[in-house]
C-alpha positions in Angstrom: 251.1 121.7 118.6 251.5 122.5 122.0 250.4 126.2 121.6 247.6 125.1 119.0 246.1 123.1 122.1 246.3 126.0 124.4 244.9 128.2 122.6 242.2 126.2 121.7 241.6 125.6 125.3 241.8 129.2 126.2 239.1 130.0 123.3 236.9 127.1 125.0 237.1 128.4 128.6 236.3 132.4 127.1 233.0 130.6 125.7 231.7 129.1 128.3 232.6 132.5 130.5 229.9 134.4 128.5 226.9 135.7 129.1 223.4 133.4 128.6 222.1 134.4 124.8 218.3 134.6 125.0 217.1 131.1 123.7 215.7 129.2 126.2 217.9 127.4 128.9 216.8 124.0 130.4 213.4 124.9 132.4 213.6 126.2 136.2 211.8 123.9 138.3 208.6 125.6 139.9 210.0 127.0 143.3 208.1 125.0 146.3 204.3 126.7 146.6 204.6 128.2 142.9 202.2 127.3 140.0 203.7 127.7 136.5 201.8 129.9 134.1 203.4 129.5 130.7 204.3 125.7 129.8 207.1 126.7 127.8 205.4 125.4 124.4 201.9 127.3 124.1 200.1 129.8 124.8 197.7 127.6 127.0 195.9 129.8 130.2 196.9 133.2 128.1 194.6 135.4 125.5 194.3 138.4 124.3 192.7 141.2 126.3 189.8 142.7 123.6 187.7 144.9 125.8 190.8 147.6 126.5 190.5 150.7 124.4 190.9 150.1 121.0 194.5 151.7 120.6 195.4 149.2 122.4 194.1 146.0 120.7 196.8 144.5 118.4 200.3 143.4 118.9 201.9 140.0 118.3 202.2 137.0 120.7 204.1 133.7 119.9 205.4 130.9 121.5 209.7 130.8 120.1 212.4 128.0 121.2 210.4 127.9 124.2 210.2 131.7 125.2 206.9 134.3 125.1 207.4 136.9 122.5 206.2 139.6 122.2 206.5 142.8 119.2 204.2 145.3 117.6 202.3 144.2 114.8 202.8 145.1 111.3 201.1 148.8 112.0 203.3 149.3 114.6 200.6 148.4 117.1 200.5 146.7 120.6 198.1 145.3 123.1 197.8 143.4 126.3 198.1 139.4 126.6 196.4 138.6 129.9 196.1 135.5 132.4 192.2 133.4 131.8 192.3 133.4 135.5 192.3 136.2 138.2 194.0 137.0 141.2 194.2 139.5 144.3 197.2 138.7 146.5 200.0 137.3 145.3 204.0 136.7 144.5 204.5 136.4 140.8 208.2 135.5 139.1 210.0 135.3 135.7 212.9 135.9 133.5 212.4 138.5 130.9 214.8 139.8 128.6 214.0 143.0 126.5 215.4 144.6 123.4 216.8 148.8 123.5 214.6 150.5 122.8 211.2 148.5 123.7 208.4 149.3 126.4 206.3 146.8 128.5 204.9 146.2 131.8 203.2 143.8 134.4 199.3 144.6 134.3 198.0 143.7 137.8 194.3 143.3 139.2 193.6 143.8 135.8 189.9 144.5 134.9 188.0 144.3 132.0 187.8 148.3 131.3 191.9 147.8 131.4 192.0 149.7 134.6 194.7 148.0 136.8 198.3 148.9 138.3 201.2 148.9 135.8 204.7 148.1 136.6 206.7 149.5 134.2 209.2 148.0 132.4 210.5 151.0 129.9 213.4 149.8 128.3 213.3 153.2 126.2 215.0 156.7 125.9 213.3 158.6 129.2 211.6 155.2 130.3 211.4 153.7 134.0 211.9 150.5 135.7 209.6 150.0 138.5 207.5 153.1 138.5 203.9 152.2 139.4 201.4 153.5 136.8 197.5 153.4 136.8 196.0 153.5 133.0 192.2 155.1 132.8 192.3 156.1 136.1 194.7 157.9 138.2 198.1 157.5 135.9 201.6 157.8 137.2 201.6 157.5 141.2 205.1 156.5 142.2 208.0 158.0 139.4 210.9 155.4 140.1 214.1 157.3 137.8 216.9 155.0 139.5 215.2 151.9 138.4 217.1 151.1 135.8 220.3 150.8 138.2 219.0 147.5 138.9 218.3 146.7 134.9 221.2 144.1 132.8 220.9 145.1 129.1 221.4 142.2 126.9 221.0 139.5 129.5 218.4 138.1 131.5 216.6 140.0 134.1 214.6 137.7 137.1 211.8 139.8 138.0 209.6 139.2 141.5 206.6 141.0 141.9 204.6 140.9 145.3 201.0 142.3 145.5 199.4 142.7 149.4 195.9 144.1 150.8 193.8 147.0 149.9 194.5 149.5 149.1 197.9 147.4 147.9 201.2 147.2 148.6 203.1 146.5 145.4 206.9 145.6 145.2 209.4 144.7 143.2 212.7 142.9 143.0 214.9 142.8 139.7 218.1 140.6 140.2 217.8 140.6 143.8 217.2 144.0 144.7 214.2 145.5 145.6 213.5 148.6 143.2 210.0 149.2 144.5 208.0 149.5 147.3 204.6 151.5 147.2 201.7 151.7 149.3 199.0 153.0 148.0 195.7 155.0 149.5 192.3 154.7 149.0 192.5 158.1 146.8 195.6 157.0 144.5 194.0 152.9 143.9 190.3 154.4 143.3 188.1 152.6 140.5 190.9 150.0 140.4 189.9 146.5 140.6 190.9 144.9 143.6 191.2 141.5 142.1 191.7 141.2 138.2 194.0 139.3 135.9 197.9 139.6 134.7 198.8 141.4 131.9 201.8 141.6 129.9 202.0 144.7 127.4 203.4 145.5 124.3 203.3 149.6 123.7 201.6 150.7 120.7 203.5 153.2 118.5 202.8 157.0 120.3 203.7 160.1 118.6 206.9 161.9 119.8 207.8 159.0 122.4 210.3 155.9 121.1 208.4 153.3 122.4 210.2 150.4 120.0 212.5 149.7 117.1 211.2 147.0 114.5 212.5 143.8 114.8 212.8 144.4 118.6 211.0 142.1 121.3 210.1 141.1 124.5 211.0 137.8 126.0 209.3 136.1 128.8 210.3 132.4 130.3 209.8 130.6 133.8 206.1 132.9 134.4 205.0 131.2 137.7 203.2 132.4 140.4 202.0 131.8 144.5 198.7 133.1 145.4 198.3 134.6 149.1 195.2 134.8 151.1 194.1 138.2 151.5 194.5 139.4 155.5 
């Protein structure tokens, strides 16, 4: 009996030593200055970004045991789900967890055109964490190969994302540690918006490239954000 209860007792403790699964813990309380942006239950201050190029219109967006998902849609297609309101200078935070292979990124001063900065989150064979990448316009301006050092496969990953001045200073912490810091110019943030919305990406299927797997996603909790006053 004695050994039964031990060994019970052992089992217990090895539970509660593992890692977070991805349903939703309790909710984070907003840090002090913060304003949430996803309630946890809808979609409510989110939509769909229509005006991009088409290739990138689709994807799916739901609201699951209290997380943002995101996954291709049933043509293997993606798109962009974007903040209703705009913002310039700012320190936005959340948790996201990603399946192997899948590829996203944070859409800042996000126009209507689509033209914005990208910080990548490639969870994919020859992806990058934390590179900065400018779609329409200037494309990849800061490769960031050791990104992924920073990156926890199947677990939670807190994400901080700072955006400064013009031309911008863009940063980014994952679990702590800061994985980027880019200035830009005037020549590499040209015909970029200087204040725009937040977008969150699925990847469309690309020829050649492994951009997802079905029945992958994305998963989003705690969005919440501080807005700065421009110097």
């Amino acid at each position: 009996m004695l050994h039964t209860r031990l060994t019970c007792l052992v089992a217990a403790l090895l539970i509660a030593a593992l890692p977070p699964a991805f349903a939703a813990d309790a909710p984070m309380l907003p840090d002090a200055g913060f304003t949430s942006l996803f309630d946890g239950k809808t979609m409510t201050g989110w939509r769909p970004h229509l005006s991009v190029p088409k290739a990138h219109v689709g994807g799916k967006w739901i609201v699951r045991d209290g997380l943002l998902v995101g996954d291709q849609d049933e043509n293997e297609g993606g798109g962009f789900l974007i903040t209703e309101g705009q913002y310039q200078d700012f320190i936005l935070r959340f948790d996201l967890a990603q399946d192997y292979p899948t590829d996203t990124g944070v859409f800042v001063r996000m126009g209507d055109d689509g033209k914005s900065h990208q910080i990548t989150l490639d969870n994919r064979p020859e992806g990058q964490i934390g590179s900065i990448y400018l779609p329409w316009t200037q494309k990849r301006v800061l490769d960031n190969p050791e990104g992924f050092k920073a990156f926890q496969q199947g677990a939670w990953n807190q994400v901080e994302i700072r955006v400064e001045g013009e031309p911008s200073r863009i940063r980014l912490w994952l679990n702590g540690n800061l994985v980027t810091d880019f200035q830009h110019t005037a020549a590499t943030t040209k015909d970029v918006p200087v204040k725009g919305y937040i977008g969150l990406q699925v990847h469309p299927k690309t020829p050649d490239i492994i951009h997802w797997k079905p029945g992958n996603t994305i998963r989003y909790r705690n969005i919440r954000i501080q807005s700065l006053n421009p110097a």
